[in-house]
Every structure is written in structure tokens, then in C-alpha cells.
N, C-alpha and C positions, 0 to 999 in steps of 0.2 A: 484615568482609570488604570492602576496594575493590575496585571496578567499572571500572580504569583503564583508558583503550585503550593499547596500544605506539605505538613509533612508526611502526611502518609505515601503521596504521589510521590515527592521527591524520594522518599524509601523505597517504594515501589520503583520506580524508575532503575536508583543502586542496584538492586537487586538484581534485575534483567539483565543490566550493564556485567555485573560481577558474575551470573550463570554464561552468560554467552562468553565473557572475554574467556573464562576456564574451558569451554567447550570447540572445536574447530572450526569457527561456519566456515574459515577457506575452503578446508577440504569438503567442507560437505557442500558448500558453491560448486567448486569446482567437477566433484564428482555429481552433481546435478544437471551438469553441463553439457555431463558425457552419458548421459541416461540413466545414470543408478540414483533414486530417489531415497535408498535405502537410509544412506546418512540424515537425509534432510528430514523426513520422516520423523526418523528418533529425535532430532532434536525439537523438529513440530510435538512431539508428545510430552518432551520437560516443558516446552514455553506453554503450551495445555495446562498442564498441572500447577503453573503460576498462575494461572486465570488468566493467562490472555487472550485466548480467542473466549471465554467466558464473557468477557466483556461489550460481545456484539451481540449476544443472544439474551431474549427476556428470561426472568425467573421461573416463568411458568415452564419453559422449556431447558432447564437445570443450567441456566446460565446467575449472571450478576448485573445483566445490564438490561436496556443499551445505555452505557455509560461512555459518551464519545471524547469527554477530555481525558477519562485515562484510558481509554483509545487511541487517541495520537501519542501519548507518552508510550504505551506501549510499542505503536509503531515508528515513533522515532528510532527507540533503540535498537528495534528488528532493522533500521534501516541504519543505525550506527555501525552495527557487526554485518551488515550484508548477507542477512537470513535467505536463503531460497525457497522459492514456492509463490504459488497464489494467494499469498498474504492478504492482500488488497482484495483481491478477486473473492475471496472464501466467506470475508466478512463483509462485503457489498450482497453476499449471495444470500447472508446470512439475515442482513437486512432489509432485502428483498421479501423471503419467504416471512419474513416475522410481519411487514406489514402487508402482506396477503392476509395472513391469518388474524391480522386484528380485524380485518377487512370480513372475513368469514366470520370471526365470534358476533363481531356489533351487529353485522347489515345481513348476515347471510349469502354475501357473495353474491348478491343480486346484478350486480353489474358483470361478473365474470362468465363464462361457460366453461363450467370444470367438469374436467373430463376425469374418470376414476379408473382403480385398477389398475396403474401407473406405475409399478414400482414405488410406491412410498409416496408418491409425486399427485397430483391432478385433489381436488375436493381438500380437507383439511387435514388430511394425512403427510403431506410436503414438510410441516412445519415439524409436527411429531416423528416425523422419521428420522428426518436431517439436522435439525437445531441443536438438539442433546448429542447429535455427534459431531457436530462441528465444534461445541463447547468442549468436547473432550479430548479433543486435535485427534479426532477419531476416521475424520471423511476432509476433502478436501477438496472444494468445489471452486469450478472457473466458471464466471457471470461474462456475458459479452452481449453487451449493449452497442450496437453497430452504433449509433447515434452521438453515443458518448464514449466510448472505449475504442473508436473503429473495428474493424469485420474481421480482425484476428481475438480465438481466444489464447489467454495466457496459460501455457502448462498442460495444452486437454492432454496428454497423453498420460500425466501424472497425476489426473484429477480424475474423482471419482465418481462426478456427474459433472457435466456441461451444459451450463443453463443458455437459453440464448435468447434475447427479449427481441423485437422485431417489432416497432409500432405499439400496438395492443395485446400481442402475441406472444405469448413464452411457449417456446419449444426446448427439451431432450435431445441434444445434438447425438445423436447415433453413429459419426465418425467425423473425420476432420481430415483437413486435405494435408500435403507436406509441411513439414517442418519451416518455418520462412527465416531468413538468416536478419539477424537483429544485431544492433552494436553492443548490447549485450549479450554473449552466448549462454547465460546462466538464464535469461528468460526465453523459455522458447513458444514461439507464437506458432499458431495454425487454423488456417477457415476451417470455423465449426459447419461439417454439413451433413444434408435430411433432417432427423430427427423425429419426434411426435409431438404435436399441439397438446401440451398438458392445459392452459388455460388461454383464455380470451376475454376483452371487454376493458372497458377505461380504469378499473381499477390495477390491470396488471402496466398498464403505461403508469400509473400515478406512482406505484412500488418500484417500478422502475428510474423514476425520476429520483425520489428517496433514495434510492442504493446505490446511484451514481452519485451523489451530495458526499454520501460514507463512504465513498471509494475515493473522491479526490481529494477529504479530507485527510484523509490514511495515506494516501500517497504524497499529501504535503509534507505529513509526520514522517516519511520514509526519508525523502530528499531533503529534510533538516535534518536528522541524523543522517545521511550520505555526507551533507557537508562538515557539518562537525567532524564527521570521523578523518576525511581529506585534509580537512584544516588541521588536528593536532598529527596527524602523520605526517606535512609538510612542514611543522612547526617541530616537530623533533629531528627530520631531516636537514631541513637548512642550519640549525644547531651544531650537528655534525659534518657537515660538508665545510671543508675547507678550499679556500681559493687565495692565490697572494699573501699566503699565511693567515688568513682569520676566517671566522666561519664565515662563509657567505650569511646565514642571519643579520650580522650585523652590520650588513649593507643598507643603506638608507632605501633604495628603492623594492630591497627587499619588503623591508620593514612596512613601504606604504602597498605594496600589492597585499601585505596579511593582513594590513589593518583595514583595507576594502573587502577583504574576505568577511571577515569577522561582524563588521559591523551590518555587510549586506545580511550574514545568518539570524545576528541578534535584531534586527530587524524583523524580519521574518516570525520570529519565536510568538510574541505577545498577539499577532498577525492571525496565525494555528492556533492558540489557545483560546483568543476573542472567537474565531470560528466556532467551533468545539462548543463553548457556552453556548451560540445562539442555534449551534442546532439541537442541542440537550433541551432547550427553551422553545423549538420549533417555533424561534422569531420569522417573521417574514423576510428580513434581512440575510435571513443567514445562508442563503444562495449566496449572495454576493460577495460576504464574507469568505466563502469558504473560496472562492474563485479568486480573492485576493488575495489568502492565503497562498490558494495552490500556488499562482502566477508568480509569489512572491519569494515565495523556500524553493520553486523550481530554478528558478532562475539565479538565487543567489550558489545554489548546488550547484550548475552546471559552471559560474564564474570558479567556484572552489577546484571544479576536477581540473579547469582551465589553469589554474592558479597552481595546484600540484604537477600537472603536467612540467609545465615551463621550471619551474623551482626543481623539481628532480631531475630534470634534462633527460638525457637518452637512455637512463634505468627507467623513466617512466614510460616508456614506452612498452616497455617488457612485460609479454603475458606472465612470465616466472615469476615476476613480483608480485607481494597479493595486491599492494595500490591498485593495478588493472582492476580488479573486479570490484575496487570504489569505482575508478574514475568509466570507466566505461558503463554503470550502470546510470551515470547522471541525467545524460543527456534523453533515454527512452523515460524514464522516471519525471522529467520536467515536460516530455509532453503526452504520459499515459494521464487516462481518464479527463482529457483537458490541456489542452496545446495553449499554451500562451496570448495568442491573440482571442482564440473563443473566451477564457477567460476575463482577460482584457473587458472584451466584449461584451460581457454579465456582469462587470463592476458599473461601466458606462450605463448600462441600460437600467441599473440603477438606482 
């Protein structure tokens, strides 16, 4: 079977690539880093206006989707330019809330105990408040699934609600503890705590399980475009670097560390997009899928920053180079929403 995009995806894809390369993300990484969300924001409002976060939210709630193979195209290239924010987080939240509320339209919400008068939140008001603003890169929401995500959320301080699922349980985190230092400083974690019980019952763990599926599938998308991006900036480096008079590129042992880069990514690709199909298709498979996805773009990501590091030598090390805020976001990125061996672990089982 191939895994090809059309061409509207492939257009679509240009497109992002060509908005972002013209716009900073460095500086607006960077200045994310350091608490001012102001940069990242504006530019969450042009990728809005492309339809990308449109693409996690139903029509009914003025979106396009859920449409999750140009889902991960879109989140590859947020992870090619190293976009800031709860990317991952905003449309796993988004996914969340969307199948509560299919949950309320069909059944009545029979199985939940929703609580109302919530701020926007609790009964079938959550879906209506938030979805048409998360489609318009309007609100900016961090989901933390202790189970799946572990017990830090990403970004609360930047985010405009903090969902927190617990078991059966979604609560309204109400504050959140210190900042926790991360190998990427562009993401910043912190335990979400108190809050309020907007919902309970086995439907909000079943929306739950779904919004983790779209978080790890987004986060494959991220860490293929992380590697891509690693790979052709070590691939124009080594080109330039000279040693004993020729560029180091054209060293042979050079040559086979890219083409282990390369081929682990192209790998990966077909990997994301077979995922993508089966859960568009809500095949039964496509847990596993997506969990050989993630395990598979995580992992070939983190050999790329490995890969960059060693080939740039001691500038790669350098927080003043923007490479830093590729290569240091590999390694948090290959094991959010899904650590490698859990992964692992959901292919085997089967």
C-alpha cells in the first residue's frame, strides 16, 4: 500500500512551510521561553487563519474537521519551524470536548454527572464555548492526562483553561505548582492543582482515551518535522564545513550517519500517515498504529538531534544557535504523550 498525500495536502503542507519560514518562530520560541507569549500568540492566530487548529474541531462547532491526516501534515510542519505552545495539548483538548459532546447529542450524557454553571464548562455548554474558539486560535487549552501525558501540564501558565482528566474525572485546574525545568526550556511544565469536577462517569475516561490517540498522533507529526528540520540543517552544514581542505560532507562516514538519518525519518513518514487513515476510519487497529507511529518518528527525531549534534561539533552545543531549540526539543517530544517502551508495549499487545 502507498501513503501518498494529494495535491491539495502537499499544497497545503507548502503553504505552512512558506508562512512559517517568512515569520520568526525562533524569536517567538525563544521569547516563549522567557514568559512573553505575546509573539507566539500572533503567530498561533495566522496558523488559525490557515485552518489549522480548524482541523481538530467538528463543523458544527465552525471548524473543518476532525480531519487527522491533515492533522499531522499540519503538525509536522509546526514541528519543522519549532512553533511554541500547547499545540499537541489544545487539539487533544479539542478532541476531548468534541467527543463529550457527541456523547451528549446521541445518549444524553447518561453515563457522565455534569455539573453546570461552569464557566462555559460542565453539561453541553464546554463544546459550544471552546471549540469555535480553539478553531479560531482564539483560546489555548492544556489537557493532562496523568495516565497518558504524566502529572505535569504543558504551558498552564499560557493557557486559557487547564483541563485535567484523573480516571473517570475531568476537573478545571484552578492553579498549578512551579514551573519544572525541562530539556526544553521553550516547554514549560507544571502540576496542575485543586480545581473543580466539571464531569464524571465512564464516558469522560472513554474521551479521554480518544484525545490521547490525537495527541500522540500530533506529536509523531511534530517529531517528523523536528527531524526533517535537523536533517536539512545538518545537511547544509556539513556542506559548508571544511576540514583538511574539503567539506567534511564529503567524508564517507559522514555520508552514512545522514543516510541512517534519513532513511530512519522516511521510514517513519508512511508509518504517521497509515496511523492518521485508521483513526479517521476509527479502525480498531489504530491504537497500535499510532503507537508505532509515535515510537517510530520519536525515535528516528532523537537519532537526527544526535546526529546534528555530533556533525556541528561544539556550535552545537550553543543556546545562540537557533539548532538548540530543534535539538533540545527531541528528546521531551519522543517521550510526551507516550514514552517508547509504553508504546512498544500497545504494538506487542497487538
Amino acid at each position: 500500500m502507498r501513503f501518498l498525500l494529494d495535491d491539495e495536502q502537499r499544497e497545503f503542507a507548502r503553504s505552512l512551510d512558506g508562512m512559517l519560514t517568512a515569520a520568526d518562530t525562533p524569536g517567538a520560541a525563544r521569547a516563549w521561553a522567557a514568559g512573553d507569549t505575546a509573539p507566539g500568540r500572533a503567530l498561533w492566530a495566522r496558523l488559525a487563519e490557515a485552518g489549522v487548529f480548524a482541523l481538530a474541531v467538528p463543523e458544527r462547532h465552525e471548524g473543518l474537521g476532525p480531519m487527522p491526516l491533515e492533522l499531522a501534515v499540519a503538525c509536522a510542519e509546526l514541528g519543522r519551524h519549532a512553533v511554541p505552545g500547547p499545540l499537541v495539548e489544545t487539539v487533544a483538548a479539542a478532541a476531548f470536548l468534541d467527543r463529550l459532546d457527541e456523547v451528549d447529542r446521541l445518549d444524553g450524557l447518561d453515563e457522565v454527572d455534569r455539573l453546570d454553571g461552569l464557566d462555559g464548562f460542565g453539561h453541553a455548554g464546554a463544546a459550544a464555548e471552546w471549540l469555535p474558539r480553539i478553531a479560531g486560535g482564539k483560546a489555548l487549552l492544556s489537557l493532562c492526562v496523568p495516565a497518558a501525558s504524566g502529572p505535569y501540564a504543558l504551558d498552564p501558565d499560557a493557557a486559557d483553561a487547564v483541563l485535567v482528566v484523573d480516571g473517570d474525572t475531568v476537573r478545571l485546574a484552578e492553579t498549578t505548582g512551579p514551573l519544572q525545568p525541562s530539556a526544553d526550556p521553550v516547554r514549560r511544565l507544571a502540576r496542575p492543582l485543586g480545581g473543580t469536577v466539571l464531569a464524571r462517569g465512564p464516558a469522560v475516561a472513554a474521551a479521554a482515551s480518544h484525545a490521547a490517540e490525537v495527541a500522540a498522533l500530533a506529536t509523531a507529526a511534530q517529531s517528523l518535522g523536528l527531524g526533517r528540520a535537523l536533517l536539512d540543517r545538518t545537511v547544509a552544514y556539513v556542506g559548508q564545513r571544511t576540514q583538511f581542505g574539503a567539506a567534511v560532507g564529503s567524508f564517507q562516514a559522514v555520508k552514512h550517519r545522514l543516510a541512517d538519518t534519513l532513511i530512519a525519518l522516511e521510514f517513519a513518514q508512511p508509518l504517521l500517515y497509515s496511523a492518521a487513515l485508521a483513526l479517521a476510519e476509527g479502525a480498531d487497529h489504530a491504537s497500535a498504529e499510532i503507537a508505532a507511529a509515535k515510537v517510530t518518528a520519536g525515535e528516528a527525531a532523537y537519532a537526527a538531534a544526535r546526529t546534528a549534534l555530533q556533525l556541528h561539533g561544539a556550535v552545537g552545543y550553543t543556546d545562540e544557535l537557533d539548532l538548540a531549540l530543534w535539538i533540545r526539543k527531541a528528546r521531551p517530544l519522543r517521550d510526551a504523550w507516550g514514552t517508547p517502551a509504553a508504546c512498544r508495549a500497545r504494538v506487542l499487545a497487538r
